[in-house]
C-alpha positions as CSV (number, residue, x, y, z in Angstrom):
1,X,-1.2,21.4,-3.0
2,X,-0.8,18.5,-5.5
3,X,3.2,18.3,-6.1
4,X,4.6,16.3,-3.3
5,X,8.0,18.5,-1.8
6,X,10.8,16.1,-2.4
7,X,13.2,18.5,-1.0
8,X,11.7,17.3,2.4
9,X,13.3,14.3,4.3
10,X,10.2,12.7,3.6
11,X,8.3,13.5,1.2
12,X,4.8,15.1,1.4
13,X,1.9,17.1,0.0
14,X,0.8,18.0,3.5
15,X,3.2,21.0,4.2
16,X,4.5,18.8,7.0
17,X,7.3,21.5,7.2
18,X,4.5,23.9,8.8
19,X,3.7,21.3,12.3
20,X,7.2,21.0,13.4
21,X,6.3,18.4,16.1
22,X,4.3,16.0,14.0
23,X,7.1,16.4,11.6
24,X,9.7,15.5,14.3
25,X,7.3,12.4,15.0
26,X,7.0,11.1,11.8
27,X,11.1,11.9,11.1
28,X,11.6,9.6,14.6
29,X,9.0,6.9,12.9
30,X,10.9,6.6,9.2
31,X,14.3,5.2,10.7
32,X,12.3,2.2,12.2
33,X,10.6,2.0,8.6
34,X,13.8,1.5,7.0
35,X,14.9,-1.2,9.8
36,X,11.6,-2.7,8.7
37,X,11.8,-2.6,5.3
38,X,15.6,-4.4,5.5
39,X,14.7,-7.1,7.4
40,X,11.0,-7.9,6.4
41,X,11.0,-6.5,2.8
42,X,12.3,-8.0,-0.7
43,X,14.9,-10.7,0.1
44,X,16.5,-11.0,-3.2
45,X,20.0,-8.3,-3.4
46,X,19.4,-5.9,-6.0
47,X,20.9,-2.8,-7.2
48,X,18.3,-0.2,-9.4
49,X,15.5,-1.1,-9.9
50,X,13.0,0.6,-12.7
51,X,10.4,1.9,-11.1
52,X,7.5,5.0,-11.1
53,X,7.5,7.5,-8.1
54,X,4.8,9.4,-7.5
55,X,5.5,13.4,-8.6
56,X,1.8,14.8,-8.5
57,X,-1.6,13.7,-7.2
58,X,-3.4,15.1,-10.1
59,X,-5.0,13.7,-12.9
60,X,-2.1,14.0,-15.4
61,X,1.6,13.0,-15.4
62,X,1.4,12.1,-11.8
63,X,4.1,9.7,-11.7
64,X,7.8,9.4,-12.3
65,X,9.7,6.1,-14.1
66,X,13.6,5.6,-13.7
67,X,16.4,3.3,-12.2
68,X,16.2,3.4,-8.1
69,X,18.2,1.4,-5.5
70,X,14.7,-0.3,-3.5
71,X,16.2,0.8,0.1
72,X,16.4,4.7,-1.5
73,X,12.8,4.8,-2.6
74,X,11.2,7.9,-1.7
75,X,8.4,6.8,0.1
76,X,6.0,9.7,1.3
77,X,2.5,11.2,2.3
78,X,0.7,12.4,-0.7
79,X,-3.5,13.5,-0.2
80,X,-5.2,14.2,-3.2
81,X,-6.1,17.9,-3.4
82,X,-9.4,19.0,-1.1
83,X,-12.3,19.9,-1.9
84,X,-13.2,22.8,0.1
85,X,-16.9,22.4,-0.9
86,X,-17.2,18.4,-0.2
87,X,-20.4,17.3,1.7
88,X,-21.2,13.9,3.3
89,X,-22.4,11.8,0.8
90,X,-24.7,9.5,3.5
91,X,-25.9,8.3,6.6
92,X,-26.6,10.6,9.6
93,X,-24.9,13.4,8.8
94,X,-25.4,13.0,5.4
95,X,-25.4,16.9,3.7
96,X,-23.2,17.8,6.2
97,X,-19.5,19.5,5.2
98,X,-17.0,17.0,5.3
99,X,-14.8,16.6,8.7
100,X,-11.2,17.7,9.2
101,X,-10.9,16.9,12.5
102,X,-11.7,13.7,13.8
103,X,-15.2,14.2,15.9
104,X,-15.3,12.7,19.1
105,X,-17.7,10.2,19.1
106,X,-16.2,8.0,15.9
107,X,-12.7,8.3,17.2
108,X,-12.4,4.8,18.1
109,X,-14.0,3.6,15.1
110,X,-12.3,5.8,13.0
111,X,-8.9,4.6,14.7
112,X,-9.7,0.8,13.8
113,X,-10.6,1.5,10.4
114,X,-6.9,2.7,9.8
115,X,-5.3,0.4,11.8
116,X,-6.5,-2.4,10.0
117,X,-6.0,-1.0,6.6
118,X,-2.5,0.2,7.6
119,X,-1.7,-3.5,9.3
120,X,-2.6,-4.9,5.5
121,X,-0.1,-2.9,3.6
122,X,3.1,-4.1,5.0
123,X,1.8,-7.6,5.8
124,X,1.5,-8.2,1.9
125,X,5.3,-7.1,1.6
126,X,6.3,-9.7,4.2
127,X,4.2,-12.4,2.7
128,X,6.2,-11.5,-0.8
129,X,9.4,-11.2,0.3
130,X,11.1,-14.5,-0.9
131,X,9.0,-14.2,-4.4
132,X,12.0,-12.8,-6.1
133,X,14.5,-15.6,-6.0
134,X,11.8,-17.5,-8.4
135,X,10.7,-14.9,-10.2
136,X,9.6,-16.2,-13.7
137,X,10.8,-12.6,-15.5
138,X,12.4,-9.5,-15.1
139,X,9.4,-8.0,-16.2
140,X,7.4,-10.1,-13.4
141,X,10.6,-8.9,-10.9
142,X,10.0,-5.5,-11.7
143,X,6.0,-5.4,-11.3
144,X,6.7,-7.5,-7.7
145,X,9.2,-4.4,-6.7
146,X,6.5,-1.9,-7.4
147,X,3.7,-3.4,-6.0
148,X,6.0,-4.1,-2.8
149,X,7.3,0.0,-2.4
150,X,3.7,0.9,-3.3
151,X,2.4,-1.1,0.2
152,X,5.2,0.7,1.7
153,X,3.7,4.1,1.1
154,X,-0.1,3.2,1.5
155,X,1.6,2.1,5.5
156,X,3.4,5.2,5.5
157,X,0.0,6.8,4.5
158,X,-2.3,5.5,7.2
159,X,0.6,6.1,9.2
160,X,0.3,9.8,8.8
161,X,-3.0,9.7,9.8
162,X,-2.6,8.2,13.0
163,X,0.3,10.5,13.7
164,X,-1.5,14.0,12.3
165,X,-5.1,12.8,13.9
166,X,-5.1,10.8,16.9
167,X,-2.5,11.7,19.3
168,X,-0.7,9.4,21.9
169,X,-3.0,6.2,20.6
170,X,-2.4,7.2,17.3
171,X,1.4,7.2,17.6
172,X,1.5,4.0,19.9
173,X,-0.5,2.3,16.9
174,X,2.0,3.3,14.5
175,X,4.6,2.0,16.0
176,X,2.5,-1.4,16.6
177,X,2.3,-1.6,12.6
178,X,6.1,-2.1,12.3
179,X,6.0,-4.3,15.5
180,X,3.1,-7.2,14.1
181,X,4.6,-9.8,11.3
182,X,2.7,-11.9,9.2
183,X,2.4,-15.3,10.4
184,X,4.3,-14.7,13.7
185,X,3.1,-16.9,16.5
186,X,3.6,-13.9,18.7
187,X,2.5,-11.1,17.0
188,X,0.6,-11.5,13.8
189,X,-1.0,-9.0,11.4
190,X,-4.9,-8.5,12.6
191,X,-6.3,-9.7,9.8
192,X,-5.9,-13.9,9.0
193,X,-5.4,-13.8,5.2
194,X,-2.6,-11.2,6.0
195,X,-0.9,-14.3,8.0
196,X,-1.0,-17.0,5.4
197,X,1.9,-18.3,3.2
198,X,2.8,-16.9,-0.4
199,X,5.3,-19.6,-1.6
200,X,4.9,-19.2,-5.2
201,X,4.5,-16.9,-8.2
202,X,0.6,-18.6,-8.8
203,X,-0.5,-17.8,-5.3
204,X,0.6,-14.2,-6.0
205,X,-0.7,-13.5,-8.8
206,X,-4.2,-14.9,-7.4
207,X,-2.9,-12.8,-4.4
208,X,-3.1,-9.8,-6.6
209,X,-6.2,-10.6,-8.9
210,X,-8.4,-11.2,-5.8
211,X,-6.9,-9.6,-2.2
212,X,-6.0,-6.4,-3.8
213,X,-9.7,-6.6,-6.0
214,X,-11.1,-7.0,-2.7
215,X,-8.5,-4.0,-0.9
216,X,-9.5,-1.7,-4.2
217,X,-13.4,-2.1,-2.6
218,X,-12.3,-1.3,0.6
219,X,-10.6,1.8,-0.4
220,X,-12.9,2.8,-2.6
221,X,-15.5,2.6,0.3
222,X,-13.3,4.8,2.8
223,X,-12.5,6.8,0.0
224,X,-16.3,7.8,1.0
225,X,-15.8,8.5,4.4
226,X,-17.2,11.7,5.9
227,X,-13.4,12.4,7.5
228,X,-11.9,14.4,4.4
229,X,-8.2,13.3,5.2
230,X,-8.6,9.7,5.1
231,X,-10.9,10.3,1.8
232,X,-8.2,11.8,0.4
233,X,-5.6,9.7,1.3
234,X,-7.5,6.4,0.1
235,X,-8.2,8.7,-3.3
236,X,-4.8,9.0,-4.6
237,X,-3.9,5.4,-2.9
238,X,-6.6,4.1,-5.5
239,X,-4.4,5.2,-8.2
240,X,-1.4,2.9,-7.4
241,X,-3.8,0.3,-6.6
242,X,-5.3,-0.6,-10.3
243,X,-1.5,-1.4,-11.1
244,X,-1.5,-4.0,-8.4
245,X,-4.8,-5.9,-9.8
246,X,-3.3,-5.6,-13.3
247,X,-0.3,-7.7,-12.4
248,X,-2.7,-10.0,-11.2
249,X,-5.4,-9.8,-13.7
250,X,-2.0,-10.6,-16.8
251,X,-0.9,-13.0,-14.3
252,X,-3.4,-15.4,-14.0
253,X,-3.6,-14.9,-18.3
254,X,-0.6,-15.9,-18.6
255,X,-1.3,-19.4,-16.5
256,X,-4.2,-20.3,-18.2
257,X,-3.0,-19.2,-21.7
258,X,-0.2,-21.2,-21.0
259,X,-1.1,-23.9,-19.7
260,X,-3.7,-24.1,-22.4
261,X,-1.2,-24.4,-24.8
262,X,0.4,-27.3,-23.4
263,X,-2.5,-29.3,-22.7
264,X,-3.3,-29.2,-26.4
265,X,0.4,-29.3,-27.8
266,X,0.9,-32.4,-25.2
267,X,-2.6,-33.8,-25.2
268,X,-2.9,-34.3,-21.6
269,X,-5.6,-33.1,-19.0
270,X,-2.4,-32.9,-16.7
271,X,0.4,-30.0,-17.8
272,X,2.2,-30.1,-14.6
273,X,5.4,-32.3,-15.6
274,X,5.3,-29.8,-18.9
275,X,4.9,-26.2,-17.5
């Protein structure tokens, strides 16, 4: 199935309609989301918002662009379509069919791995959430907002997994995702780049030019994995992810372009009191 059901109360690709008590879970999961998102997402107020939804996981027209209040977003679980004939690529087992059910002796490994990559996704969002009161555009505004609901939905992916995949753990860690805040003295995200300060519009876009290069790696490598749902889950995450780096990759053009300019229109090494 590659057209996510957005008659659903959350939307999917994963006939969650058909496991009644993992749907029930992840129904009991998306109020706390929403808590989350209101109190540890985008600061600034805003009405609608243009941004793209995703419609399909294929390779054409897979997304949707149009006006959106932030705290309506449909976020949702979308896999990329399986490949019923999909081998292991490597390693051990390499030749082997893929896996659909997580095999015993790399559950706890294959537990961290999402974990951490789910504890990433909303950290970002709370490191960002004051951006938009400075925000030098509306065209900068709007590409923050996207890359912000698009971490949203990578955490409600990984989230899935741990629901659909690992049981009582898997659940407990889900809830833990929502429960960690970057930079808390408390409870911090697991990873220490997740817990540092993004004050201003330069660290972002540096933010987005190198962390997400680096998180685009990362998926790409568990996008290898021999367990086929987390493979397809980092697949069609990898999509929404080369937006992120291009916000980044213009960004940083920008600042240097600019700042060129004024170094030569000034004649000054130093185009701080100009900028």
């Amino acid at each position: 199935m590659t057209t996510p059901d957005y008659t659903e109360k959350i939307p999917n690709n994963v006939d969650l309609a058909g496991d009644r008590r993992l749907q029930r879970a992840l129904e009991a999961w998306q109020p706390r989301f929403k808590d989350w998102w209101v109190e540890m997402g985008p600061q600034l107020p805003n009405e609608d918002v243009y941004l793209r939804t995703a419609i399909n996981v294929g390779r054409e027209g897979w997304a949707h662009f149009g006006h959106v209040a932030m705290e309506d977003y449909r976020w949702g679980i979308f896999l990329a379509e399986r490949d019923p004939g999909r081998r292991i690529g490597f390693g051990e087992h390499m030749g082997d069919p893929a896996w659909q059910k997580v095999p015993g002796e790399y559950r706890s490994e294959l537990q961290r791995l999402i974990v951490i990559q789910g504890d990433t996704e909303p950290a970002s969002v709370e490191q960002q959430r004051r951006l938009g009161y400075t925000a030098p555009s509306l065209y900068d505004l709007r590409n923050l907002f996207q890359v912000n609901v698009e971490e949203g939905r990578h955490l409600w992916a990984m989230v899935y997994l741990l629901h659909a995949y690992f049981g009582r753990e898997g659940r407990d860690e889900a809830a833990a995702l929502l429960q960690r805040n970057s930079g808390s003295e408390d409870s911090p995200r697991i990873l220490g780049a997740f817990n540092e300060e993004t004050p201003d519009w330069l660290s972002f876009f540096m933010f987005t030019y190198f962390t997400d290069r680096d998180g685009k790696y990362q998926l790409g490598t568990l996008k290898e994995s021999g367990f086929d749902p987390l493979s397809r889950t980092c697949e069609f995450m990898l999509k929404e992810e080369a937006h992120h780096m291009f916000v980044g990759t213009t960004g940083v053009d920008r600042v240097v372009e600019r700042t060129a300019q004024l170094m030569v229109e000034h004649e000054t090494d130093d185009a701080g009191p100009y900028g």
